[in-house]
N, CA, C and O atoms as a DFTB+ gen file, in Angstrom:
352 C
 N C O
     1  1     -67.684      91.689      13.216
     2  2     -67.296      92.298      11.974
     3  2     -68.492      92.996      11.328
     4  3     -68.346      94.051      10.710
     5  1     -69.821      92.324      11.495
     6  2     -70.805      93.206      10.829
     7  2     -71.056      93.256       9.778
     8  3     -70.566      92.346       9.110
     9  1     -71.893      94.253       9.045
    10  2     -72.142      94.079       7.648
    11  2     -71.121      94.491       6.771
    12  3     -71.356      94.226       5.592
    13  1     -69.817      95.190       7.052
    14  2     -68.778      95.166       6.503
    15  2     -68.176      93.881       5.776
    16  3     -68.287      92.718       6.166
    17  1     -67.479      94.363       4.573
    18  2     -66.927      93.209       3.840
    19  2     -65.383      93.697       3.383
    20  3     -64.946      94.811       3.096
    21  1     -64.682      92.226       3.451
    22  2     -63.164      92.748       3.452
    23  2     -63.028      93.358       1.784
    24  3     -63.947      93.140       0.995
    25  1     -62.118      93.928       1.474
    26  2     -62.291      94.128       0.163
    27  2     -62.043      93.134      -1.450
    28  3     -62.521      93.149      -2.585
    29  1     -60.932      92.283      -0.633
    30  2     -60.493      91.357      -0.947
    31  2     -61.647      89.874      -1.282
    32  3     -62.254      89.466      -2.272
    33  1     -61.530      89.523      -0.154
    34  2     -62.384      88.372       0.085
    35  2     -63.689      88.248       0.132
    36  3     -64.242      87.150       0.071
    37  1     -64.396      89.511       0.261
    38  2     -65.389      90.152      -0.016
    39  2     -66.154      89.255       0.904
    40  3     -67.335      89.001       0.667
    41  1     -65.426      88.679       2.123
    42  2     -66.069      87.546       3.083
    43  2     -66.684      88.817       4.812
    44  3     -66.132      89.763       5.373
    45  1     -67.612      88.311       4.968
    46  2     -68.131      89.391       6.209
    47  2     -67.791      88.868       7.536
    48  3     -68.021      89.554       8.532
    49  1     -67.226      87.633       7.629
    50  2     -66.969      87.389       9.455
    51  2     -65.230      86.785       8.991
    52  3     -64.709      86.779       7.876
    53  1     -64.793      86.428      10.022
    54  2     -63.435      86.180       9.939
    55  2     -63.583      84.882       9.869
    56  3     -62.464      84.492      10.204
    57  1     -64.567      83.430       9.541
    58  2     -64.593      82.324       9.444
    59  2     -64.426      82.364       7.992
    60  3     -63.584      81.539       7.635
    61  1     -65.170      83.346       6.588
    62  2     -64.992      83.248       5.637
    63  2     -64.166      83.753       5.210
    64  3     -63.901      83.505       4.034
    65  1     -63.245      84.835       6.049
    66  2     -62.007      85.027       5.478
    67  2     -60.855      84.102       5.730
    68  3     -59.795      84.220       5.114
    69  1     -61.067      83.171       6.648
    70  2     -59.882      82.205       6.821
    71  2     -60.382      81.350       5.853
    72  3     -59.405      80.725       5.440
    73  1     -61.703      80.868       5.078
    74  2     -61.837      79.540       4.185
    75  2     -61.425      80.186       2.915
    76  3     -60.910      79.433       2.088
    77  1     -61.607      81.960       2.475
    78  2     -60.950      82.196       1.607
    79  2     -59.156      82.256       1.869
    80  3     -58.595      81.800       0.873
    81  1     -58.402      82.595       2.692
    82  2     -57.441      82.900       2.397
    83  2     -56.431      81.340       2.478
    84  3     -55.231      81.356       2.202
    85  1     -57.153      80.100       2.888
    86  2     -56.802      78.882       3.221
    87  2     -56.877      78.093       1.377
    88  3     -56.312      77.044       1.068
    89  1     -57.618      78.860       0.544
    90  2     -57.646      78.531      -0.715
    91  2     -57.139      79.532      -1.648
    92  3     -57.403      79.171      -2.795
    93  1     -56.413      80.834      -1.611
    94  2     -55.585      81.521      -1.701
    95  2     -54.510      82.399      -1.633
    96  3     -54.250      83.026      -0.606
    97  1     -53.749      82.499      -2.852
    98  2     -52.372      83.053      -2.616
    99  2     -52.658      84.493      -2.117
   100  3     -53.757      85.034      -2.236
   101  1     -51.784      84.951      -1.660
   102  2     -51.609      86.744      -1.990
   103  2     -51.556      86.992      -3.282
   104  3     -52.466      87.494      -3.943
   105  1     -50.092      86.519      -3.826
   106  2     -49.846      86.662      -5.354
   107  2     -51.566      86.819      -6.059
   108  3     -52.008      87.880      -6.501
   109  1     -52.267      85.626      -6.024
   110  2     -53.404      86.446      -6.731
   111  2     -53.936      87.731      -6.556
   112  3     -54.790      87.978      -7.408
   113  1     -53.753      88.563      -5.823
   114  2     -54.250      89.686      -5.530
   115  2     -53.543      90.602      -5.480
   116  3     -54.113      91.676      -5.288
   117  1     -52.128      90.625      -5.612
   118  2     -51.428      91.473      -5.352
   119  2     -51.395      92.962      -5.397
   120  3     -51.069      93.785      -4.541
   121  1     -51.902      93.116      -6.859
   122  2     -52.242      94.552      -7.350
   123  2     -53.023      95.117      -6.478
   124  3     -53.090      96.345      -6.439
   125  1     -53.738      94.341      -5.638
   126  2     -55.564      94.936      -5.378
   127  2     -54.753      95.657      -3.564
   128  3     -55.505      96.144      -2.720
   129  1     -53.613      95.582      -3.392
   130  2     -52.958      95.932      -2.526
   131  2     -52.010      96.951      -2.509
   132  3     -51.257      97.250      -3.437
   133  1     -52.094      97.563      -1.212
   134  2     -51.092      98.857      -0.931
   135  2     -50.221      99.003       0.105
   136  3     -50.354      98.279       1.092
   137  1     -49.580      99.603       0.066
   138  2     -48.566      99.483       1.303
   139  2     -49.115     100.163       2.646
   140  3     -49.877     101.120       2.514
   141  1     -48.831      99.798       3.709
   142  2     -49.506     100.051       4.452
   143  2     -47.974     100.725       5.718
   144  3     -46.875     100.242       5.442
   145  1     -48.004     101.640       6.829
   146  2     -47.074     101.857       7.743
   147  2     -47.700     101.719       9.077
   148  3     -48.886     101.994       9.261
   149  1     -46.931     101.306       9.981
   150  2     -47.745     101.797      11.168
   151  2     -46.254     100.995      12.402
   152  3     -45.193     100.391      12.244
   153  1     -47.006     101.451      13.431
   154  2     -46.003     101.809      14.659
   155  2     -46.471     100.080      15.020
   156  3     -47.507      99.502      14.692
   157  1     -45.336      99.576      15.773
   158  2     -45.644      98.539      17.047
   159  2     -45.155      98.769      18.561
   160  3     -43.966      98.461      18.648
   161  1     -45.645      99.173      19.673
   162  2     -44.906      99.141      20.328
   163  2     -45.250      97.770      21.501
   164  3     -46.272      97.570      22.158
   165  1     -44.136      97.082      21.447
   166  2     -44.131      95.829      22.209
   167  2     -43.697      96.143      23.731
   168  3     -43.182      97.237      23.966
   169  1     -43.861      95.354      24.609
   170  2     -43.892      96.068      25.918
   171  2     -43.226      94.710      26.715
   172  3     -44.069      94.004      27.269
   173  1     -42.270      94.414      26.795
   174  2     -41.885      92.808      27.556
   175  2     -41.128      93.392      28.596
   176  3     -40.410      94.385      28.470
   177  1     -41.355      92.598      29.854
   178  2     -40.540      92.640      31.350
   179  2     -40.497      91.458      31.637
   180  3     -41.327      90.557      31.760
   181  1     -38.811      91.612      31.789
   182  2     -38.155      90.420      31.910
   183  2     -37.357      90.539      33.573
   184  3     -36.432      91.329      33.764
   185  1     -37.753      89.868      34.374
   186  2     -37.370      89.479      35.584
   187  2     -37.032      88.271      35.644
   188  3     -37.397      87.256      35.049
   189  1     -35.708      88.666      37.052
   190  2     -34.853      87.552      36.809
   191  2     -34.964      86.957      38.414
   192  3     -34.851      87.548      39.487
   193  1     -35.196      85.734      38.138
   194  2     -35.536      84.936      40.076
   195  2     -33.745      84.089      39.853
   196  3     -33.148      83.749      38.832
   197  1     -33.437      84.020      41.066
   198  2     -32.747      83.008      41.069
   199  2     -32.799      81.702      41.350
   200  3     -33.612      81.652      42.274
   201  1     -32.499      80.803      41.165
   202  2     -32.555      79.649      41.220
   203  2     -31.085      78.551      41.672
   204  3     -29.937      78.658      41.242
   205  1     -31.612      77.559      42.634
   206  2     -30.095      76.657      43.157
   207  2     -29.776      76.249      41.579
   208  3     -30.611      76.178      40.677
   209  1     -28.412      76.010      41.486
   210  2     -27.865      75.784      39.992
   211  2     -28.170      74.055      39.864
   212  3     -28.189      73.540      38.746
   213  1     -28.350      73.420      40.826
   214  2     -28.910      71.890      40.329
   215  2     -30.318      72.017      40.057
   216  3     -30.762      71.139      39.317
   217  1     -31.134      72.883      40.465
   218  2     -32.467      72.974      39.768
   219  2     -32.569      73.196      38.767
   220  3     -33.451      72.712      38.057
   221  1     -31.321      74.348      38.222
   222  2     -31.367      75.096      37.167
   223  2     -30.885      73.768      36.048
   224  3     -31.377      73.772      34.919
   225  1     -29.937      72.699      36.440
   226  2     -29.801      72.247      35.306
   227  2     -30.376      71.164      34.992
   228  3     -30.137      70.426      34.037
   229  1     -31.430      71.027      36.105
   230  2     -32.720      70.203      35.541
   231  2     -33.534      70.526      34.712
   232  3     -33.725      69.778      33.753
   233  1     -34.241      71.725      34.845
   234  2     -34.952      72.322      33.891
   235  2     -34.110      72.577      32.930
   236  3     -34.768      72.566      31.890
   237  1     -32.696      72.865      32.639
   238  2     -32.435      72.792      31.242
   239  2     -32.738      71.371      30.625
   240  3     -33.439      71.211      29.627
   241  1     -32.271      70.595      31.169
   242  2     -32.335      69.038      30.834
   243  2     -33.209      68.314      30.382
   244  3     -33.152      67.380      29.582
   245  1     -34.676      69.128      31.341
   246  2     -36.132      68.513      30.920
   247  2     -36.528      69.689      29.438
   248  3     -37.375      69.467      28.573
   249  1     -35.724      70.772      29.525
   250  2     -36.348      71.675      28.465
   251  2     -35.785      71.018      27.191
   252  3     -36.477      70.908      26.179
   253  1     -34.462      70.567      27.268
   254  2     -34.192      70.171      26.170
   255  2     -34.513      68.826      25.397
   256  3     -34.419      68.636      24.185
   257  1     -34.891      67.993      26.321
   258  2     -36.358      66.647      26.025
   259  2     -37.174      67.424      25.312
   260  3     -37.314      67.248      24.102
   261  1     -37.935      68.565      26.115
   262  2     -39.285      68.384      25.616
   263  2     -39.002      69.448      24.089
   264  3     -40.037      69.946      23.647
   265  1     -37.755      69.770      23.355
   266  2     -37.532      70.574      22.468
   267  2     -37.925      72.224      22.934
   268  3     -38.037      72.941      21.939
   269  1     -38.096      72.765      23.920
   270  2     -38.346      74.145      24.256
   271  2     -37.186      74.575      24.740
   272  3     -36.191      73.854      24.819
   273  1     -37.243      76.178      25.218
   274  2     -36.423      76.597      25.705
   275  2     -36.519      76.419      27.413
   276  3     -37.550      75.963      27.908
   277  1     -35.418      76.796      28.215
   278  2     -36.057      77.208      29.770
   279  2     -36.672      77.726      30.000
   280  3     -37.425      77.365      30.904
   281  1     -36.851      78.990      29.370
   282  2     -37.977      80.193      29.751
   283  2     -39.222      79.904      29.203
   284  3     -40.086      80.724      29.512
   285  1     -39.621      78.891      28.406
   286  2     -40.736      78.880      27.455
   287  2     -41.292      77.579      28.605
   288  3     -42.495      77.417      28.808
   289  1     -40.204      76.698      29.305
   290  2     -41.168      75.687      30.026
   291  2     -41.264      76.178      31.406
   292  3     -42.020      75.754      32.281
   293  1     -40.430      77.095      31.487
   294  2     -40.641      77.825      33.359
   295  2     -41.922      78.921      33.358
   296  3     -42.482      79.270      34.397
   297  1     -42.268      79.373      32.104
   298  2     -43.181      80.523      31.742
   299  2     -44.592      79.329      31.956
   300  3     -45.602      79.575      32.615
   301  1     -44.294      77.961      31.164
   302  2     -45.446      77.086      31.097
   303  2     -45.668      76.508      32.840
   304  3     -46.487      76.941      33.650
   305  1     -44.796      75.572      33.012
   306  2     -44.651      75.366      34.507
   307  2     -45.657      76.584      35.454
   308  3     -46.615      76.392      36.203
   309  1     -45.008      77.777      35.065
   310  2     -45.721      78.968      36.058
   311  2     -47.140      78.895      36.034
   312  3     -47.908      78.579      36.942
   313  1     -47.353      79.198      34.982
   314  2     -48.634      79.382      34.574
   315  2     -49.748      78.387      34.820
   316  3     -50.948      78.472      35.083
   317  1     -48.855      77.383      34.625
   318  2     -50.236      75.804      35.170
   319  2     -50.123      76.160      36.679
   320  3     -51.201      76.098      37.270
   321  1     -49.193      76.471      37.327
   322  2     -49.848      76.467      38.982
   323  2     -50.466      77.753      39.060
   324  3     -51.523      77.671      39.686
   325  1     -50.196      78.974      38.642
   326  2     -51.622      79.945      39.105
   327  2     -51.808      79.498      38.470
   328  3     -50.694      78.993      38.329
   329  1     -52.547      78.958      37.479
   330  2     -54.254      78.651      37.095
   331  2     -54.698      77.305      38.306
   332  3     -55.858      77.000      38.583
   333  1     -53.849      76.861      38.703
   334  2     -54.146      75.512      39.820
   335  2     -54.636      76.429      40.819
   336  3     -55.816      76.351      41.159
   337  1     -53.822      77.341      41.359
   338  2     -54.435      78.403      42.645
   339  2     -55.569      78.758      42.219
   340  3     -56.517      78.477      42.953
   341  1     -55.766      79.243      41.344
   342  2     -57.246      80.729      40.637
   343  2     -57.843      79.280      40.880
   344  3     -57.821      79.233      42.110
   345  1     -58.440      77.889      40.386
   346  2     -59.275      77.386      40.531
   347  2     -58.993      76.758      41.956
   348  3     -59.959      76.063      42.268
   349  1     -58.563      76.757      42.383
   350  2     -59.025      76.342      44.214
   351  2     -60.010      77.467      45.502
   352  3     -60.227      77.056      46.642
């Protein structure tokens, strides 16, 4: 961040802007604010594997234990084995 300071918080790294904004509202500042516009463009690809339907309704079964969705513990699941590969 540098010798720049937010205008607000008048804090120079992003550690003192989280201890200020962790001890204040917006509402206090409100005025000192403007509207702002801008574009998002999000980019998601969604591929679809198939799966035997008794697998499939295991992982619903274990997803719904652990309070997640399927895709949120098959996305997790995935991800712990490549990172198991990348470190071997």
């Amino acid at each position: 961040m540098g010798k720049n300071k937010t205008p607000i918080s008048c804090a120079d790294t992003y550690q003192t802007i989280g201890e200020y904004w962790d001890n204040h509202d917006l509402t206090e500042v409100w005025d000192q604010t403007k509207q702002a516009e801008f574009d998002v463009k999000i980019q998601s690809v969604r591929r679809y594997y198939p799966l035997n339907s008794d697998l499939s309704n295991k992982i619903a079964i274990i997803a719904q234990k652990k309070g997640v969705s399927t895709e949120t513990l098959l996305n997790l699941w995935v991800q712990e084995k490549i990172n198991q590969i990348n470190l071997a």
